[in-house]
Every structure is written in structure tokens, then in C-alpha cells.
C-alpha atoms as a printed R data frame, in Angstrom:
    type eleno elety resid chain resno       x       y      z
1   ATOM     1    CA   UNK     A     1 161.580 255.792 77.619
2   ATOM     2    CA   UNK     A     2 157.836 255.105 78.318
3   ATOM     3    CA   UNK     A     3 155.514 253.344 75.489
4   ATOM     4    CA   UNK     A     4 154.087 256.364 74.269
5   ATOM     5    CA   UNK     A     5 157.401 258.146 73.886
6   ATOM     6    CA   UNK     A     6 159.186 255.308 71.475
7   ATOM     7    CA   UNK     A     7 156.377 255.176 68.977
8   ATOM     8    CA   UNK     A     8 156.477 259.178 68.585
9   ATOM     9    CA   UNK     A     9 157.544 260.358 65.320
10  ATOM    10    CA   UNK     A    10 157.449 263.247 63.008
11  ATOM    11    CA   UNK     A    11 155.372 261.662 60.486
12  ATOM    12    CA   UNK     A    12 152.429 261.505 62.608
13  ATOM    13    CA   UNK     A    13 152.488 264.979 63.334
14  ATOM    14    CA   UNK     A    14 149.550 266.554 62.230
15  ATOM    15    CA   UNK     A    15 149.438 270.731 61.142
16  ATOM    16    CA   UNK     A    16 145.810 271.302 62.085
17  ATOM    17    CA   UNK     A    17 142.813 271.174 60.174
18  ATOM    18    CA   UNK     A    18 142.655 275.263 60.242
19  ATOM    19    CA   UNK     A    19 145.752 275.339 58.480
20  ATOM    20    CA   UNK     A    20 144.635 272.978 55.948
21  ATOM    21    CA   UNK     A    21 141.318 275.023 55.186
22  ATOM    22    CA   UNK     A    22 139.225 272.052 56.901
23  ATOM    23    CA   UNK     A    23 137.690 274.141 59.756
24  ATOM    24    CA   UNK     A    24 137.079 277.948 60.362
25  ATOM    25    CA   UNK     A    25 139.692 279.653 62.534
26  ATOM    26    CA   UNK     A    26 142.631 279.639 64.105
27  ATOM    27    CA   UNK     A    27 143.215 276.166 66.306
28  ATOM    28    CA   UNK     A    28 142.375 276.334 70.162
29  ATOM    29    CA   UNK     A    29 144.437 275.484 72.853
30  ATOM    30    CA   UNK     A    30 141.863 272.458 72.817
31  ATOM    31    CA   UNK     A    31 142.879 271.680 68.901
32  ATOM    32    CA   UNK     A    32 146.521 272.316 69.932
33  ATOM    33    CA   UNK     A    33 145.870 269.286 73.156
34  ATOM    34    CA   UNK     A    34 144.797 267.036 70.820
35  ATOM    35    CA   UNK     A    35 147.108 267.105 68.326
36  ATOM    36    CA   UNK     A    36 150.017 266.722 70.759
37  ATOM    37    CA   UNK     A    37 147.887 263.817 72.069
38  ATOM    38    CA   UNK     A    38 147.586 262.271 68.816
39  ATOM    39    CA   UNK     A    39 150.845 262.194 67.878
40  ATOM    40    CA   UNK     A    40 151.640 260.996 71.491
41  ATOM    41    CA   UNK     A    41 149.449 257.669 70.680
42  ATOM    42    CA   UNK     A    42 150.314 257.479 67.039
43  ATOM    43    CA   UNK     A    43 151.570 254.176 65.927
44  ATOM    44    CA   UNK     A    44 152.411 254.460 62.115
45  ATOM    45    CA   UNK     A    45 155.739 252.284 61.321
46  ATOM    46    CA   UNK     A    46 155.384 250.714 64.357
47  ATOM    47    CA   UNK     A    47 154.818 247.352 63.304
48  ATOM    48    CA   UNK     A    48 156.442 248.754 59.529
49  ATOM    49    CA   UNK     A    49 154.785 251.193 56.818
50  ATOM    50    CA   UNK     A    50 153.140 248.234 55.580
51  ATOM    51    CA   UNK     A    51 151.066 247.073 58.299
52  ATOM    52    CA   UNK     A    52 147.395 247.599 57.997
53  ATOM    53    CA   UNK     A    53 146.355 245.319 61.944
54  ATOM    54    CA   UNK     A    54 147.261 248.326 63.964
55  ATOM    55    CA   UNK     A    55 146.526 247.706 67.745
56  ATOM    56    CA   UNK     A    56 145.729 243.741 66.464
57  ATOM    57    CA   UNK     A    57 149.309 243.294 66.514
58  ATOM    58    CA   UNK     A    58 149.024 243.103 70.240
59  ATOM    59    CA   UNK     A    59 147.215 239.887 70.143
60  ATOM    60    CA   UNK     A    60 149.714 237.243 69.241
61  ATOM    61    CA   UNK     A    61 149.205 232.938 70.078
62  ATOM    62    CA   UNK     A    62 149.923 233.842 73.848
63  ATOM    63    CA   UNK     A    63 147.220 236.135 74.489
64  ATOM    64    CA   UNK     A    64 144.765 234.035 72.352
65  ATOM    65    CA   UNK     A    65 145.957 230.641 74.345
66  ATOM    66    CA   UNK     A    66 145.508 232.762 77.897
67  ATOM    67    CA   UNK     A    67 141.637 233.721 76.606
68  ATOM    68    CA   UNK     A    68 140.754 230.073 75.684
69  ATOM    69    CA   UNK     A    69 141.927 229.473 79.541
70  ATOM    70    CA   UNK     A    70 139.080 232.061 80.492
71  ATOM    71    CA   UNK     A    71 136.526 229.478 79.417
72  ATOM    72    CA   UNK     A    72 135.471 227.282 83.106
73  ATOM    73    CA   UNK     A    73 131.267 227.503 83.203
74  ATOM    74    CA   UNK     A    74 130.730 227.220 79.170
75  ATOM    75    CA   UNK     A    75 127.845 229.623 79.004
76  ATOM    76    CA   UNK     A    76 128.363 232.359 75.625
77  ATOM    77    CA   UNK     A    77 126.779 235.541 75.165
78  ATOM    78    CA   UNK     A    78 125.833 237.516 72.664
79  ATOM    79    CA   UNK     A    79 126.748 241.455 72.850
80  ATOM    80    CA   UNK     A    80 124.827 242.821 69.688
81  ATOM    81    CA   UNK     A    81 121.951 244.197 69.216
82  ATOM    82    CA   UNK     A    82 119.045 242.606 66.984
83  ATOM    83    CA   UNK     A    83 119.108 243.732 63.268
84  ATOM    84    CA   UNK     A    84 118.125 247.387 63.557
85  ATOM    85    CA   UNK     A    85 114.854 247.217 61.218
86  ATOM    86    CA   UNK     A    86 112.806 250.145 63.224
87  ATOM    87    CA   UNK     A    87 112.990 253.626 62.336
88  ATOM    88    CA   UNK     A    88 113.941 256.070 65.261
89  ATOM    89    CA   UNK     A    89 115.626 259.226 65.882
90  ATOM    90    CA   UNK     A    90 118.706 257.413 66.872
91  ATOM    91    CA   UNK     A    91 118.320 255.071 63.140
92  ATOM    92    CA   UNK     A    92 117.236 257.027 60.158
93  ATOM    93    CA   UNK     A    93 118.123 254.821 57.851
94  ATOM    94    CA   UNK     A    94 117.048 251.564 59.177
95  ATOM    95    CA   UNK     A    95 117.895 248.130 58.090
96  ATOM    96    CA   UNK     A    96 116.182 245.777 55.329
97  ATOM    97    CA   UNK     A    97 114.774 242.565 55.946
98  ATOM    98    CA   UNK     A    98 112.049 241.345 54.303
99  ATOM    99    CA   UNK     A    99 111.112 237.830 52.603
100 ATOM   100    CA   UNK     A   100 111.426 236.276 49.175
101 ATOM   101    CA   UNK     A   101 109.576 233.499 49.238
102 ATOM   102    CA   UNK     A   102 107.260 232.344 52.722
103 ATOM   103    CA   UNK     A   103 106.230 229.466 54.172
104 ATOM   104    CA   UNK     A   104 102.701 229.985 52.115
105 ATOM   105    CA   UNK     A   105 104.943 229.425 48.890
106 ATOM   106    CA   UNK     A   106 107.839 227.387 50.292
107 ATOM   107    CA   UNK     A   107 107.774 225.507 47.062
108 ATOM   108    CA   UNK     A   108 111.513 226.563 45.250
109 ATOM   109    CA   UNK     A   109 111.328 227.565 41.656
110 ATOM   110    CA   UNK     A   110 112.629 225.138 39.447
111 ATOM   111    CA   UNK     A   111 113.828 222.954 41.844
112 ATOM   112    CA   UNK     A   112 110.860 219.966 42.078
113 ATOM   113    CA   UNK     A   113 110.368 218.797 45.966
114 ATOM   114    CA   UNK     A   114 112.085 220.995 47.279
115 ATOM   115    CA   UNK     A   115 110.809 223.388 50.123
116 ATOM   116    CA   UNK     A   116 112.460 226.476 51.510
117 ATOM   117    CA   UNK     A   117 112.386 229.850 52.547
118 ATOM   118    CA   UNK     A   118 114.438 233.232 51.899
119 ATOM   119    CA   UNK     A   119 115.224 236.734 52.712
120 ATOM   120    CA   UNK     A   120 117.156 239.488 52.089
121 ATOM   121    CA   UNK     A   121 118.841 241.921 54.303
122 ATOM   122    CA   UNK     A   122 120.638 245.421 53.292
123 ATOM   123    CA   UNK     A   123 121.779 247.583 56.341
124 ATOM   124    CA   UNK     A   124 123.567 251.093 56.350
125 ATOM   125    CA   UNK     A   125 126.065 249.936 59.677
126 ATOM   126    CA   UNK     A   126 127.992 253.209 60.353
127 ATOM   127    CA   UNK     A   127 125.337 254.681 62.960
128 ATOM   128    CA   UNK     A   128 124.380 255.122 66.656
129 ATOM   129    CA   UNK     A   129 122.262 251.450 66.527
130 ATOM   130    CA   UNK     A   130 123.377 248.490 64.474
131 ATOM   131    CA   UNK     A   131 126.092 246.921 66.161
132 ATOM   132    CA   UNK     A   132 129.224 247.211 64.093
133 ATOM   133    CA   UNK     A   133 133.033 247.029 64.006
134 ATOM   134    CA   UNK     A   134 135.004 250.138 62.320
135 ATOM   135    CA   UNK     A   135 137.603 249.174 60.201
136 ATOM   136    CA   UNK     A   136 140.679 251.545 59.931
137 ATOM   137    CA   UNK     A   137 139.577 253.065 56.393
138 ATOM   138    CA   UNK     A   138 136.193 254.452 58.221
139 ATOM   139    CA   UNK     A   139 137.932 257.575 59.752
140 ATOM   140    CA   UNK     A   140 140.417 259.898 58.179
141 ATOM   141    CA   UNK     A   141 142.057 263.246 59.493
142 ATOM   142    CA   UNK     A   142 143.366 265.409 57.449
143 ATOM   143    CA   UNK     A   143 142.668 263.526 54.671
144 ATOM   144    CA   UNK     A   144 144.859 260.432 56.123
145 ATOM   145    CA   UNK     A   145 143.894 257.114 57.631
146 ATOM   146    CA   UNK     A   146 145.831 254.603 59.736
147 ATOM   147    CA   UNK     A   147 149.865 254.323 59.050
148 ATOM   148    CA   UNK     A   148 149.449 257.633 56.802
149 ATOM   149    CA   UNK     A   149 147.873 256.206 53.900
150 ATOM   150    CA   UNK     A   150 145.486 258.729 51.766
151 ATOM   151    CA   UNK     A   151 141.586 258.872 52.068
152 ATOM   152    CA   UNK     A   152 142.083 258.222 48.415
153 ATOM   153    CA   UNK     A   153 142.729 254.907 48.692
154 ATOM   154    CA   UNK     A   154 139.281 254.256 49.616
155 ATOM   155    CA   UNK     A   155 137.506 254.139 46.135
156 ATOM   156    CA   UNK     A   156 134.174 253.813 44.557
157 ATOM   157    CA   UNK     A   157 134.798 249.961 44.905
158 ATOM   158    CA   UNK     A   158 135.791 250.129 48.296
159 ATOM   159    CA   UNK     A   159 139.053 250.191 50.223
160 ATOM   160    CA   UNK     A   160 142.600 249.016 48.846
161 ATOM   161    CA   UNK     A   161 144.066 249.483 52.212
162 ATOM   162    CA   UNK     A   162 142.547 249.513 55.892
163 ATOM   163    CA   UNK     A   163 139.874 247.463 54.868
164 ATOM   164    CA   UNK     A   164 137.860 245.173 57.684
165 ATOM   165    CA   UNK     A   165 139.296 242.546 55.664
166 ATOM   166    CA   UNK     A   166 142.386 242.427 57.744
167 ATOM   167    CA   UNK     A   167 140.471 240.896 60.364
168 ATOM   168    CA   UNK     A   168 138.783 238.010 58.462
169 ATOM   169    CA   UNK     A   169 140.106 235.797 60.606
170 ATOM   170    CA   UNK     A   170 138.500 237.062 63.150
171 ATOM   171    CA   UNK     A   171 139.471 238.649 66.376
172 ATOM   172    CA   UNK     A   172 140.006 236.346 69.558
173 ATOM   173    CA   UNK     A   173 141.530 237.311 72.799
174 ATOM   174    CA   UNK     A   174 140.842 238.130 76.534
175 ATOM   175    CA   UNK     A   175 137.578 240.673 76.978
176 ATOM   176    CA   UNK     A   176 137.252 242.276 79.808
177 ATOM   177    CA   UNK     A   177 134.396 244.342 80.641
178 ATOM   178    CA   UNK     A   178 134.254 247.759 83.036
179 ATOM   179    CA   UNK     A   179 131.181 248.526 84.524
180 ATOM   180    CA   UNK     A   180 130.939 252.179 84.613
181 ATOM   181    CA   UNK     A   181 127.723 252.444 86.543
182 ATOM   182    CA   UNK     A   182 128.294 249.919 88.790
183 ATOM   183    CA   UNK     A   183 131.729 251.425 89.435
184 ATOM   184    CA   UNK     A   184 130.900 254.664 90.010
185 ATOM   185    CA   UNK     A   185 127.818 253.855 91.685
186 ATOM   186    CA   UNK     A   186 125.364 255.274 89.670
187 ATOM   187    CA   UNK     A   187 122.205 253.938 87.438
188 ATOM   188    CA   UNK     A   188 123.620 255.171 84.324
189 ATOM   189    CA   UNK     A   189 126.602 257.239 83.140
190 ATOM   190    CA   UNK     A   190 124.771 260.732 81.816
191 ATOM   191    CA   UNK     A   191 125.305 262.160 78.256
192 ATOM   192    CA   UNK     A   192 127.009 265.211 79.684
193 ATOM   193    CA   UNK     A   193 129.425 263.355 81.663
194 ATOM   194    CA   UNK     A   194 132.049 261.672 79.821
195 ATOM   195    CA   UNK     A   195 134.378 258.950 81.240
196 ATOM   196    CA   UNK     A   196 137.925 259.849 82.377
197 ATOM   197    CA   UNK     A   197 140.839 257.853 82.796
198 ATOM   198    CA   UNK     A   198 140.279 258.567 86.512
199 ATOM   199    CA   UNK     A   199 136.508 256.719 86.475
200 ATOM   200    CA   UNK     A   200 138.208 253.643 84.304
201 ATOM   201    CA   UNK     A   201 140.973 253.069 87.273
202 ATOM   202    CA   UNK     A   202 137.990 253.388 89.634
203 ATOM   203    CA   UNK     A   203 136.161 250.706 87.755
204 ATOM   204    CA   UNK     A   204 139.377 248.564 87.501
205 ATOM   205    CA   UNK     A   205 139.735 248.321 91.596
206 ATOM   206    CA   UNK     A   206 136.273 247.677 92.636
207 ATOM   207    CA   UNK     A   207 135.553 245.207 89.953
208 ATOM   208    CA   UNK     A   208 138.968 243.690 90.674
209 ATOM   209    CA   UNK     A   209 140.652 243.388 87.234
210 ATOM   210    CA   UNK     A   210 143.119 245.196 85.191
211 ATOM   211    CA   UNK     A   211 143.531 246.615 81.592
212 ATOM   212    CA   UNK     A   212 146.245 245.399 79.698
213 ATOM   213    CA   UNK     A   213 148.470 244.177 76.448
214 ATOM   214    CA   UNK     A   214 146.379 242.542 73.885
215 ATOM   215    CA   UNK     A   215 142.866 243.086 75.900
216 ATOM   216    CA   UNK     A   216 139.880 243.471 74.148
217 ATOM   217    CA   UNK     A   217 137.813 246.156 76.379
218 ATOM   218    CA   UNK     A   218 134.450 246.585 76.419
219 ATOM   219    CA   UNK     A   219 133.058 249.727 78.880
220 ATOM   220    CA   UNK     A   220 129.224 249.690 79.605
221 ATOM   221    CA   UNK     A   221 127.639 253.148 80.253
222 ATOM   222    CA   UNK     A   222 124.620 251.689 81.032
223 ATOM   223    CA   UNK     A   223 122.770 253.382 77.660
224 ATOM   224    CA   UNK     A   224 119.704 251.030 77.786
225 ATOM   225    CA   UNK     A   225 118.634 251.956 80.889
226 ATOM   226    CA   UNK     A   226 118.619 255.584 80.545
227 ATOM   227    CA   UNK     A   227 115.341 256.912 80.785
228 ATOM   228    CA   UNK     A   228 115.133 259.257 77.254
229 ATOM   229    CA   UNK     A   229 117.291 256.715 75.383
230 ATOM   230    CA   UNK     A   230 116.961 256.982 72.023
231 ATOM   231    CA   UNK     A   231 117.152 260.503 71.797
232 ATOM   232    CA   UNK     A   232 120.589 260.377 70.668
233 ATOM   233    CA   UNK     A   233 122.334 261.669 73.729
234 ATOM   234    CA   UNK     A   234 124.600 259.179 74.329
235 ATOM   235    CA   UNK     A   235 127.474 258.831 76.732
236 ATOM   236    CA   UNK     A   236 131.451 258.463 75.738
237 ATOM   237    CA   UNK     A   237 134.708 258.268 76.655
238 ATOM   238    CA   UNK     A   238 137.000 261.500 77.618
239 ATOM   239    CA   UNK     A   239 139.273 262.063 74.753
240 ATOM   240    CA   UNK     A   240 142.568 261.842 77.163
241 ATOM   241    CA   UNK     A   241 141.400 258.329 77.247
242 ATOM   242    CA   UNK     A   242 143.081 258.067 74.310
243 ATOM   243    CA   UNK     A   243 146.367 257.742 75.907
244 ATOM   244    CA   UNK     A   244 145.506 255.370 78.439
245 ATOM   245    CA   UNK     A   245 144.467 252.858 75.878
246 ATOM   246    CA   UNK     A   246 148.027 253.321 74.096
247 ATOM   247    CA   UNK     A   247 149.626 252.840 77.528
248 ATOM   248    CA   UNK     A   248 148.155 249.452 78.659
249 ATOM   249    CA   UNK     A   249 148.357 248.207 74.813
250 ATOM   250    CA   UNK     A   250 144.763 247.540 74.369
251 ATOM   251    CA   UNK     A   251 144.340 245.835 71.157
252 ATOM   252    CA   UNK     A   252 140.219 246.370 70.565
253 ATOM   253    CA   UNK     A   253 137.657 248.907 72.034
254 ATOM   254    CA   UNK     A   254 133.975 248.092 71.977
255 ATOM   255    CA   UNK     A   255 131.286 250.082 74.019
256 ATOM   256    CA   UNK     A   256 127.359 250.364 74.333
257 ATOM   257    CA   UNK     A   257 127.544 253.506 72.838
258 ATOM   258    CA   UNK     A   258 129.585 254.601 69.914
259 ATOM   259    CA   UNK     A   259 132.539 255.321 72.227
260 ATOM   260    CA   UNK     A   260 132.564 258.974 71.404
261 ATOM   261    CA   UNK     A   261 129.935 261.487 73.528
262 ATOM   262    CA   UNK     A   262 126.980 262.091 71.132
263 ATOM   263    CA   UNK     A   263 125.953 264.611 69.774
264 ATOM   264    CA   UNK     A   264 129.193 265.280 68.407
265 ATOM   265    CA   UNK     A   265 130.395 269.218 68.654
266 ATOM   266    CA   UNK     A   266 129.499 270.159 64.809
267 ATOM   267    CA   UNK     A   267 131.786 273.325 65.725
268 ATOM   268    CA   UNK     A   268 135.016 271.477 66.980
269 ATOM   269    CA   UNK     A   269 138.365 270.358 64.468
270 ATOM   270    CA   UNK     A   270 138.372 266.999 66.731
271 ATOM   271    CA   UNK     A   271 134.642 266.144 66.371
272 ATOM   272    CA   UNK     A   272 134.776 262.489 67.284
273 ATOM   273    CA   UNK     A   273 137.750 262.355 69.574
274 ATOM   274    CA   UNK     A   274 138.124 258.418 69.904
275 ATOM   275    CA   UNK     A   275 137.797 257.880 66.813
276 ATOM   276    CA   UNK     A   276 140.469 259.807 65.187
277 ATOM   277    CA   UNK     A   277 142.522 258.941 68.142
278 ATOM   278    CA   UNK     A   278 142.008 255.271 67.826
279 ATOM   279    CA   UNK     A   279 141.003 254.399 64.019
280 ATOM   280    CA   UNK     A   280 143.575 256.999 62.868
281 ATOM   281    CA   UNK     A   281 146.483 257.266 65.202
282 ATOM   282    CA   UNK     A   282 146.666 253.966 67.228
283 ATOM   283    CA   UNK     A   283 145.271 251.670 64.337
284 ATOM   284    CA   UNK     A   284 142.423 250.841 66.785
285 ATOM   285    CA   UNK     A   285 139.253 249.395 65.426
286 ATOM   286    CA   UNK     A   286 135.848 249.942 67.701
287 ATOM   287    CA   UNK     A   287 133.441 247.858 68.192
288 ATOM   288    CA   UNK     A   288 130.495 250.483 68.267
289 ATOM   289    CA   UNK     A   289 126.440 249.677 69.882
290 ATOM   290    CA   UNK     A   290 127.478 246.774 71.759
291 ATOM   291    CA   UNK     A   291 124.425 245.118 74.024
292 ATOM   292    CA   UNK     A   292 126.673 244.830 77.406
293 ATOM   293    CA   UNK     A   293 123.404 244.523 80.048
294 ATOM   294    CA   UNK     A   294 123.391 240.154 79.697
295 ATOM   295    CA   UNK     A   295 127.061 240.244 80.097
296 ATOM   296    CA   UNK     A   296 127.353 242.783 82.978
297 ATOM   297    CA   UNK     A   297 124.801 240.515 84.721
298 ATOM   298    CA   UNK     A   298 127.139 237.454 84.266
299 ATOM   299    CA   UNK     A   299 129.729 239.310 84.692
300 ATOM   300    CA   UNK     A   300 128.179 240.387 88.477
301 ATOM   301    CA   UNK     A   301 126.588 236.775 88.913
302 ATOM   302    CA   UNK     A   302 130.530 235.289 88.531
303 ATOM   303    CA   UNK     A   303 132.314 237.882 90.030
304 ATOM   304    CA   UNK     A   304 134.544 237.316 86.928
305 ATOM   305    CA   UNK     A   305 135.068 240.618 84.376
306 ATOM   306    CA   UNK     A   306 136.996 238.792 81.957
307 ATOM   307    CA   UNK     A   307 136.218 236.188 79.402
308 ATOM   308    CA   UNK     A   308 137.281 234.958 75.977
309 ATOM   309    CA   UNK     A   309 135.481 236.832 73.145
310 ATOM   310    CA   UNK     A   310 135.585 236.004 69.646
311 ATOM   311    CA   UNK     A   311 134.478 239.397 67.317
312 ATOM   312    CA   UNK     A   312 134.358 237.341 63.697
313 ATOM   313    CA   UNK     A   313 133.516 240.694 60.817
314 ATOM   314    CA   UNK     A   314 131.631 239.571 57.605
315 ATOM   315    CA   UNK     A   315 134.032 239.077 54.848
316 ATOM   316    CA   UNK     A   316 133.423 241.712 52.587
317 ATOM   317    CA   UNK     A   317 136.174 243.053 49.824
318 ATOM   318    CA   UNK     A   318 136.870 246.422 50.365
319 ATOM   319    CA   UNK     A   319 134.911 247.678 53.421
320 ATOM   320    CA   UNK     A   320 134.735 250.247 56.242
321 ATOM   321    CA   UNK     A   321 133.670 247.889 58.618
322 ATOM   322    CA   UNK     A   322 130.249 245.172 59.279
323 ATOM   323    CA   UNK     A   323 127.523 244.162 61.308
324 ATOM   324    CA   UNK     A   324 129.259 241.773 64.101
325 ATOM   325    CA   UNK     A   325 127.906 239.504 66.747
326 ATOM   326    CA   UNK     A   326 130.477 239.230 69.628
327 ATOM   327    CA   UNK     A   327 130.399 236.693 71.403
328 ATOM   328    CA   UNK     A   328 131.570 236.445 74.938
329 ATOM   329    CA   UNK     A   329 131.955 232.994 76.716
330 ATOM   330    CA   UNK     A   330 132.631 232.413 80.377
């Protein structure tokens, strides 16, 4: 019995969001694909109805011990973007940062002799620009989230379940990074093309590495060198994708892009494919907006496309996700 076959069961299944009254219509063959695709890669019970890791549960003290062996020239890079402050097409609701007190009036209130600065930031993360992990309360279907509990439980207050504080302890394992351009020989993967399973196997024999249990992937599509960028055509991953992931046991996703092809399809039940295929089914979290050009450059300079990463979420009660600066060190 394969991987994807033992985890199968009934209460995954989904009825379709036509049946439901959530979309107009009867489903497609296409709606029909998906939703025998999703309950192929659903994981809920597998690690018991409690469990609220998901795909985590793939990274145990071996896989973290193996990453920390990755570490031989001691050079770390960052794979985030700066905070995302400037207004464009691609961030309509951009980030806060402004100062408190300046230099000009470093002197603290009430506190004599002393001299300081401050600032405040706000930032809306969920987006196409700030670079973010996805918690599994971000993304419901059919009204459920990861492991079948309700959208419900995420209240005015935040979440009680599925919250990114299941990772506070941050996320540590082996990254390994796929090239897609550089694979596939091209400058940049185009909007209109999305990745296949097919182009990720390409990518794994030219670059010499392989995908597996407890791996913390990270696929470049090469967005910030796309001439138009910005314009919120963005490449993503094919939706049968999906599958592979559950086969090799990959236990994060992270891409340049926000993993799913953008625009989304306003029209379609499955509008953002790897998301309700990972956040929902697998218990996946995404690391969406990575920067990936300084670490495909090491990454060609070494002839190495794996390294230890460390993804460490802000701790905050309750939420869908948070800003995050991954860091990957060779």
C-alpha cells in the first residue's frame, strides 16, 4: 500500500462546494480531479484527531541533527523580503513603520539620561509581498481547516486551533532549494506556465539532489527578474503537485511567489489549489514571498542545493500566520 493510499479516509472526503451552495453550478470534471486529489493527500488522524503540526510531524531529532550536519562554510542568508512599506499593485495595503521618538529627540520621557529611539510597525501579512508563513487556520474548504476542525474555531480573538503558534519553536530542518529557471533553462518561469511534477524531477537531476521526508523545499521561479513584475502575474506550482509533496513527505513549502499561479481563477471551486491542498488536506504550512535570488547564487557558487534553515514565526496568540525571516546557512 503506497503513502498516499494508507492515510485515505472517508472523513476527508469532501462533497463539493456546488453541493454546499459555495459556488455556481454543477462541479467539473476539474472540481471532481481535485477532490479525489485532496482526499488522496489528506492527512487528518494521521498523527491523531488532536494534532494541530500536520506535515511538521515529519521533522523529528534525526532530520534536525542531519541539517545541523549541512553547516561546512558558515555563511547564512536571509530569504525575506524587506518590510513591505511601498504601495504597489502587487501591495495595497502596505506596511507601517514610522518613528516615535528620533535621534533629534532621543531624550526618553521620564527616564533622566537616558537616550533612545523607537518605532512602530503594523503590517497586513496575508498578500503577494511581505514575506510570511501560513499557519493551518489561514485556509478553510468547505468551511473546514486542517484535521477537520470548523472555520469557527477561528474567532474574533483569533484562532483556538491551527494557530502559527504550533510552531513557536520554530521550524529547523534540511532546505533544499530547486531552481526552476536554471533547471529548465530558462530566465524566468512565465505566469502562464505553471510547474509540474515533471519540471520538479527535471530540476532534481540536473541540480543533483533529491526531495524527501522531513525536507523543507523552497522552489525559485525566478519572480524578481521578470520583466513586468509587480503586476501581479505571478508564477505557481501545478495543482497535481500536490501529490508529489505527500509522496516524498515534505514537511514545509516556501516559494518566491505565493506558491499558487496568480491571478487566481475568481470562477473556479479550487481557486488556490496549493493551498487548500497543503494548509487544508496535508497540514502543510507555506512559506509565501520568499527572496530566493542570494541563495540560488550560493546555491550555484557551492554546487550544494541543500542547507540547514531555521523559519522561527513571531509568537503571536491566536494567529493565521507572521512575517518570517528564514534563514538559510551553508
Amino acid at each position: 500500500m503506497s503513502t498516499i493510499d494508507l492515510w485515505t479516509c472517508d472523513c476527508c472526503s469532501l462533497t463539493g462546494v456546488a453541493a454546499t451552495g459555495g459556488g455556481a453550478g454543477e462541479p467539473s470534471a476539474h472540481d471532481e480531479e481535485m477532490t479525489a486529489l485532496f482526499d488522496k493527500v489528506c492527512n487528518w488522524g494521521r498523527w491523531g484527531k488532536e494534532d494541530q503540526r500536520g506535515t511538521l510531524n515529519h521533522i523529528g531529532p534525526g532530520e534536525i541533527a542531519r541539517a545541523a550536519a549541512l553547516v561546512k562554510d558558515g555563511r547564512s542568508i536571509s530569504l525575506s523580503r524587506p518590510f513591505p512599506t511601498q504601495p504597489g499593485t502587487e501591495n495595497p495595503r502596505p506596511a507601517q513603520h514610522f518613528m516615535m521618538v528620533t535621534g533629534e529627540d532621543r531624550h526618553a520621557p521620564h527616564i533622566p539620561n537616558m537616550e533612545a529611539t523607537f518605532d512602530y510597525i503594523g503590517v497586513a501579512f496575508h498578500g503577494l509581498v511581505c514575506t510570511h508563513l501560513d499557519a493551518l487556520c489561514h485556509i478553510f474548504r468547505e468551511g473546514r481547516m486542517y484535521n477537520g476542525r470548523p472555520a469557527s474555531d477561528v474567532r474574533s480573538r483569533g484562532a483556538i486551533s491551527n494557530s502559527v503558534m504550533e510552531s513557536r519553536d520554530g521550524i529547523v530542518g534540511r532546505g533544499v532549494l530547486l531552481d526552476m529557471p536554471l533547471a529548465l533553462e530558462m530566465d524566468y518561469i512565465e505566469p502562464s506556465r505553471p510547474i509540474t511534477v515533471e519540471d520538479l524531477e527535471i530540476a532534481e537531476r540536473r541540480l543533483g539532489v533529491t526531495v524527501g521526508k522531513g525536507d523543507i523545499l523552497t522552489v525559485r521561479i525566478g519572480r524578481d527578474v521578470r520583466p513586468g513584475r509587480g503586476d501581479g502575474k505571478i508564477a505557481g506550482l501545478h495543482p497535481h503537485v500536490g501529490g508529489w509533496l505527500h509522496e516524498r513527505e515534505v514537511a514545509l513549502l516556501g516559494g518566491d511567489g505565493p506558491n499558487d499561479v496568480m491571478p487566481p481563477d475568481a470562477q473556479a471551486i479550487w481557486t488556490n489549489p496549493i493551498h487548500e491542498l497543503c494548509l487544508v488536506g496535508m497540514g502543510m504550512q507555506l512559506m509565501d514571498n520568499l527572496d530566493l535570488e542570494r541563495a540560488a547564487k550560493t546555491c550555484a557558487e557551492l554546487d550544494r542545493w541543500t542547507f540547514q534553515i531555521v523559519v522561527a514565526p513571531l509568537l503571536i496568540q491566536g494567529a493565521t500566520g507572521s512575517p518570517i525571516n528564514p534563514i538559510a546557512i551553508f
